[in-house]
C-alpha positions as CSV (number, residue, x, y, z in Angstrom):
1,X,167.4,73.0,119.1
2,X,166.0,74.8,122.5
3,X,165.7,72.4,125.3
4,X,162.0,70.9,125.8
5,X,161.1,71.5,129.4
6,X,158.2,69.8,130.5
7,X,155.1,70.7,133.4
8,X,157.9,69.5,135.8
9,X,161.3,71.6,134.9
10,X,162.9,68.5,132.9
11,X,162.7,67.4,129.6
12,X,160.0,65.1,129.0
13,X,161.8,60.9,129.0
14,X,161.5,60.0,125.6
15,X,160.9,56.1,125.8
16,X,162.9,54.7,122.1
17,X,161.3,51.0,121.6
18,X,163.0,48.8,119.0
19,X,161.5,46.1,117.7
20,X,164.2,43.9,116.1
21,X,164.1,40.9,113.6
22,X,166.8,39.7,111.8
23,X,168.4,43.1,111.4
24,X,172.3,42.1,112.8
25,X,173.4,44.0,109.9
26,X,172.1,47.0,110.7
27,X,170.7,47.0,114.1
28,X,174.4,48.7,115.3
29,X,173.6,51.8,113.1
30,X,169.9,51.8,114.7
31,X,171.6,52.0,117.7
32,X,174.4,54.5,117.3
33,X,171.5,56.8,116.1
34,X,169.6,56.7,119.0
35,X,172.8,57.6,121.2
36,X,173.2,60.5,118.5
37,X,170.2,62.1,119.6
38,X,170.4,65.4,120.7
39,X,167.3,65.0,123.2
40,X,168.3,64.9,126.7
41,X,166.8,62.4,128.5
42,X,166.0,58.9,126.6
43,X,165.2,55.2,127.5
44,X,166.5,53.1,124.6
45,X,164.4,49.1,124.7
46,X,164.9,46.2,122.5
47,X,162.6,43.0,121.9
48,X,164.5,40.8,119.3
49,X,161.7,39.0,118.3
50,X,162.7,35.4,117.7
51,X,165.7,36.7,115.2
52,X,167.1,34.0,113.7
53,X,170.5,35.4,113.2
54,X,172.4,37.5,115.4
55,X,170.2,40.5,116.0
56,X,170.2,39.5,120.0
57,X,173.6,38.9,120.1
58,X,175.0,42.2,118.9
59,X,172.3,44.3,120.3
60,X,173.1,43.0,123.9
61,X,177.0,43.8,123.4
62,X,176.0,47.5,122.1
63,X,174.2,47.9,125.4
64,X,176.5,46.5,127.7
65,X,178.7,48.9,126.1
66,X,176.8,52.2,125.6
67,X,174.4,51.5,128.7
68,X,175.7,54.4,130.9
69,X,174.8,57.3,127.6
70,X,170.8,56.7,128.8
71,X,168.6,57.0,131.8
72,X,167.6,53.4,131.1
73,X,169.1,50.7,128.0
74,X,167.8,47.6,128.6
75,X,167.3,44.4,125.6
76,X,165.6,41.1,125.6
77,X,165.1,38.9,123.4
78,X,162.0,35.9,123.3
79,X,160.3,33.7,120.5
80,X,158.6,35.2,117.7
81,X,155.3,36.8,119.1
82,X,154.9,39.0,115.6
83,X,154.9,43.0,115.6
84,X,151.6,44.0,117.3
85,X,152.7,41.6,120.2
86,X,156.0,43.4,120.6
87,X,154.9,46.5,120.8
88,X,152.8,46.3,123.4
89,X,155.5,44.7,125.2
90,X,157.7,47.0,124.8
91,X,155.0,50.3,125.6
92,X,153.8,47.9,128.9
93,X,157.9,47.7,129.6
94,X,158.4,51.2,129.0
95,X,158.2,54.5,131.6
96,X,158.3,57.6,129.2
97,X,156.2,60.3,129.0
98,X,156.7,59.6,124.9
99,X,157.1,56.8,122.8
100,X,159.2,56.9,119.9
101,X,158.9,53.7,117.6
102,X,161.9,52.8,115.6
103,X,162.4,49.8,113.2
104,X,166.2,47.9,113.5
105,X,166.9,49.0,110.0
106,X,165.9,52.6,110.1
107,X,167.7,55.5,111.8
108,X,167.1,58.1,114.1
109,X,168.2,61.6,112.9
110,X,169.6,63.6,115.6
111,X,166.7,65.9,116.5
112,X,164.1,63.4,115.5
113,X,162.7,62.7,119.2
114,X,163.2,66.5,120.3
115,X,161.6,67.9,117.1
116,X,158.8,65.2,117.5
117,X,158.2,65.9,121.2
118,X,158.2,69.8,120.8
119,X,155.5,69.5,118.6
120,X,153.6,67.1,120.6
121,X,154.0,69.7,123.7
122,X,153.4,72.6,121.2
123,X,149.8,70.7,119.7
124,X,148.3,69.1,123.1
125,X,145.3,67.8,121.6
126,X,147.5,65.2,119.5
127,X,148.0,61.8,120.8
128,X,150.8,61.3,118.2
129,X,152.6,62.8,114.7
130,X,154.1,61.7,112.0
131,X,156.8,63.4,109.9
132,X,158.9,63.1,106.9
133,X,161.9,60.9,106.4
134,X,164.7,60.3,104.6
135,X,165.4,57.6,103.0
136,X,168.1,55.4,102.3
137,X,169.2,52.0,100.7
138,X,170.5,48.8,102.2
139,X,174.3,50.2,101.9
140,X,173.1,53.3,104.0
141,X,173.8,55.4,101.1
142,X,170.9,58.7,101.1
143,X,168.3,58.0,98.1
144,X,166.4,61.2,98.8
145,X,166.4,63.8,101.5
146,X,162.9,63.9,101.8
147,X,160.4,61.3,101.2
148,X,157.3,63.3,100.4
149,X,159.2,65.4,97.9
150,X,160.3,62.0,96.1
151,X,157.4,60.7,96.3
152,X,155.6,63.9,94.7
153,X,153.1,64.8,97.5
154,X,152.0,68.6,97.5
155,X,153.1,71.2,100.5
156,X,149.8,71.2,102.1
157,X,149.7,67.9,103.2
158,X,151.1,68.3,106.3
159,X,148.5,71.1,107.2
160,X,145.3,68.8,105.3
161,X,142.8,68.1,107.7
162,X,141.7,64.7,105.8
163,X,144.9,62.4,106.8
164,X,142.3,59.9,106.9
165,X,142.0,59.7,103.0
166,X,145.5,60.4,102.5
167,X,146.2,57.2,104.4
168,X,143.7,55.5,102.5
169,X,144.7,56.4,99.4
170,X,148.4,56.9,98.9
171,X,150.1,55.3,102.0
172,X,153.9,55.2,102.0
173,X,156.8,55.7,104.2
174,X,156.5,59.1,105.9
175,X,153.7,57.7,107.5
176,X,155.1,54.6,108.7
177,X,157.6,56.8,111.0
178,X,155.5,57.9,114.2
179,X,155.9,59.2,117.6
180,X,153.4,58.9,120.3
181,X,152.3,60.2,123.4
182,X,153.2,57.3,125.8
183,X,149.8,57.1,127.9
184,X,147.8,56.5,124.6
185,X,149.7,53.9,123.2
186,X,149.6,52.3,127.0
187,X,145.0,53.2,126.8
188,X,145.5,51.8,123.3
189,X,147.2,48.5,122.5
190,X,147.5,47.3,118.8
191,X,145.1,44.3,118.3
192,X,147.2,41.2,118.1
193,X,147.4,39.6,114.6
194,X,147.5,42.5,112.6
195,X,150.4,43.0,109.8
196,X,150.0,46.9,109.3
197,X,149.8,48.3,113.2
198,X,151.5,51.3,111.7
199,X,148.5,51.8,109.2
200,X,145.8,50.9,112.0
201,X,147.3,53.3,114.7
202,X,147.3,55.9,111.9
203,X,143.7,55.6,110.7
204,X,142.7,55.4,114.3
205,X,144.2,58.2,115.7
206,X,143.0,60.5,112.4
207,X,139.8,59.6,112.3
208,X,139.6,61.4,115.6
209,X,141.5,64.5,114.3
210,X,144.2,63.4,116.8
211,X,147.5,62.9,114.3
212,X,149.6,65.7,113.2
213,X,152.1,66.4,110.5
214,X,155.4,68.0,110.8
215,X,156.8,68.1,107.1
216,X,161.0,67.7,107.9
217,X,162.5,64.8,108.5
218,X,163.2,63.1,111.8
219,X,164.2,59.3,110.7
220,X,166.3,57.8,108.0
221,X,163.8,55.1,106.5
222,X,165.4,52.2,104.7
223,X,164.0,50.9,101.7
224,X,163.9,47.5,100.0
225,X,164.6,45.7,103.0
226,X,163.1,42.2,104.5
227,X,160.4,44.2,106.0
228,X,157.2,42.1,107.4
229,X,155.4,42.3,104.3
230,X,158.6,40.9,102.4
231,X,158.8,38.3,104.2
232,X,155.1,37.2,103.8
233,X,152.9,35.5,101.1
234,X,150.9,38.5,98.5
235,X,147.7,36.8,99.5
236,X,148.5,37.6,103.5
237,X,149.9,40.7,102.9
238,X,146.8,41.7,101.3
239,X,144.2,40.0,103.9
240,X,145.8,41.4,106.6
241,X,145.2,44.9,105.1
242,X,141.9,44.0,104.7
243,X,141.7,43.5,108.3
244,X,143.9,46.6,110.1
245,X,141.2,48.6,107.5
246,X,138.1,47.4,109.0
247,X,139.2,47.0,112.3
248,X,140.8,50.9,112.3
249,X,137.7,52.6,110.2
250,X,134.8,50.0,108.8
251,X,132.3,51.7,110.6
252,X,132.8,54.9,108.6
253,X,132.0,53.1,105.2
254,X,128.6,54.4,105.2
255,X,129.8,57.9,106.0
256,X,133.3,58.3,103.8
257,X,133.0,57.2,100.4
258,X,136.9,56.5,100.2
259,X,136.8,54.1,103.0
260,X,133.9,52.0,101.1
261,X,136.1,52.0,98.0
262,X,139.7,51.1,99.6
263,X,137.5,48.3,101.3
264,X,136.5,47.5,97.8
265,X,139.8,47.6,96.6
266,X,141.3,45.8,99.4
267,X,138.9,43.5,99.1
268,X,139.5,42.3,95.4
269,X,143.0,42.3,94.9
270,X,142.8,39.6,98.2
271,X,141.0,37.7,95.6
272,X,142.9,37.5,92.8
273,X,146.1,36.1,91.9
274,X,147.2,39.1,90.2
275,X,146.4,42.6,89.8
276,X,145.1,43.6,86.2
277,X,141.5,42.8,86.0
278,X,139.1,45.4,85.0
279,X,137.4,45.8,88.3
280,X,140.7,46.7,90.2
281,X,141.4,49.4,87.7
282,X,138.4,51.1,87.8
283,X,138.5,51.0,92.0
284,X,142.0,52.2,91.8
285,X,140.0,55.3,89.2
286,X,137.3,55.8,91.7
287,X,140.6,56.7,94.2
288,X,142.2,58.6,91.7
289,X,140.5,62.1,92.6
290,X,141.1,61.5,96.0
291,X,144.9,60.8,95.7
292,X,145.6,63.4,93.2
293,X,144.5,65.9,96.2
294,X,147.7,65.0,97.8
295,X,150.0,64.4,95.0
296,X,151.3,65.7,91.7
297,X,150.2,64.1,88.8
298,X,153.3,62.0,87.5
299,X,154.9,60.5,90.7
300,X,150.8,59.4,91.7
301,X,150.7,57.9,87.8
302,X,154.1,56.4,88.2
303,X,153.0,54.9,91.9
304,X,149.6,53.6,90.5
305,X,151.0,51.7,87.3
306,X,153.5,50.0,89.9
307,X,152.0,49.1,92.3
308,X,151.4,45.4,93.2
């Protein structure tokens, strides 16, 4: 890939912040992916975030050992403050002109902050973009070499203009994997508390017409891991996406029909036990036009009869 050469003759610093928890078995190959990257100038941070096991530990061995490959590697570890909290630590800590967030399980592919950035520089009116991942399981092994295909969504999603429904209606991993313009993320800290920052900083920034696509893949996203919502009750799981929706887009219930129903939605499967009543059905229908925009038939069906 052609160098990026920023307003100043260099290559923009792309600031890498890890957020780590509990991750000791894979937070080396987080890390050897990052030193992979074929983007020139990069600033690699770790917050272990109250880890339990040895997450700290083995992170601060790989940068004592690897610290000289980067303008700036650098790892600390606290109690558990929770995601939103670490994140805006580690934007506050960082210096970059871009801020590429990366989960200790996941994986940076080697042009995933170049190919990121260059679109960035190439679409100034963005504050950040999202791409396509691949994604792998727990043994590392490839599942699929691109999310949206496996997950059925059509070509022109990464040109719609309506992200905001997508989000709304048929969030999954691609989304989760996104890459910042520093200075907004500094303008625009998550709001403490929430579970889903990645869903709120994506409904934020769309709703403004200020998120792109770029369809190929830039991270290797693992699946069926202790993620934050694994490792939390249904009934939280499901408030707190109550909350990152409001919070992100509420105020455009009375303007976008999808945002009143997901509310809706959101709303009723926080008060039931389960998931099978009548009422959630026909909300889930109400969405159905909506989603079916995005994606093909059967993988939408497939997602919709199991999802929890």
């Amino acid at each position: 890939m052609t160098a990026i050469v920023g307003t100043g003759g260099m290559a923009p610093l792309v600031s890498v912040l890890v957020p780590a928890y509990n991750h000791e078995r894979f937070i080396v190959e987080c890390l050897d992916s990052v030193l992979a990257s074929d983007h020139p100038r990069i600033e690699l941070l770790v917050i272990d975030d109250g880890s339990t096991d040895g997450t700290h530990e083995v992170a601060k061995g790989w940068m004592r050992d690897h610290a000289g490959a980067f303008e700036r590697a650098e790892v600390r570890s606290r109690p558990n403050k929770g995601i939103c909290a670490t994140l805006n630590e580690l934007v506050d800590w960082s210096t970059g002109d871009y801020a590429c967030l990366l989960a200790s399980d996941d994986a940076l592919l080697p042009s995933g902050a170049s190919a990121r950035a260059a679109f960035l520089e190439r679409h100034p009116g963005y504050a950040a973009v999202v791409s396509d991942v691949e994604l792998m399981d727990e043994s590392s092994v490839t599942v699929a070499a691109s999310a949206l295909c496996a997950y059925g969504y059509r070509g022109h999603v990464s040109g719609s203009d309506r992200l905001m429904n997508l989000f709304l209606c048929s969030w999954t991993s691609p989304f989760q994997n996104q890459f910042f313009r520093a200075d907004w993320l500094r303008q625009n800290p998550y709001p403490t508390g929430l579970g889903f920052e990645d869903l709120y900083a994506a409904l934020s920034l769309s709703r403004e017409g200020r998120l792109g696509m770029l369809p190929i893949p830039t991270v290797r996203y693992r699946v069926a891991v202790n993620r934050t919502a694994g490792r939390l009750p249904t009934t939280v799981v499901r408030a707190s996406n109550v909350a990152t929706v409001e919070r992100a887009v509420g105020d455009l219930r009375s303007r976008r029909p999808v945002v009143r129903l997901a509310l809706a939605l959101a709303r009723r499967k926080v008060a039931l036990e389960g998931d099978v009543d009548v009422v959630t059905w026909l909300l889930r229908l109400g969405m159905f036009p909506v989603a079916l925009r995005y994606r093909r038939t059967l993988p939408l069906l497939r997602s919709q009869l199991g999802r929890a």
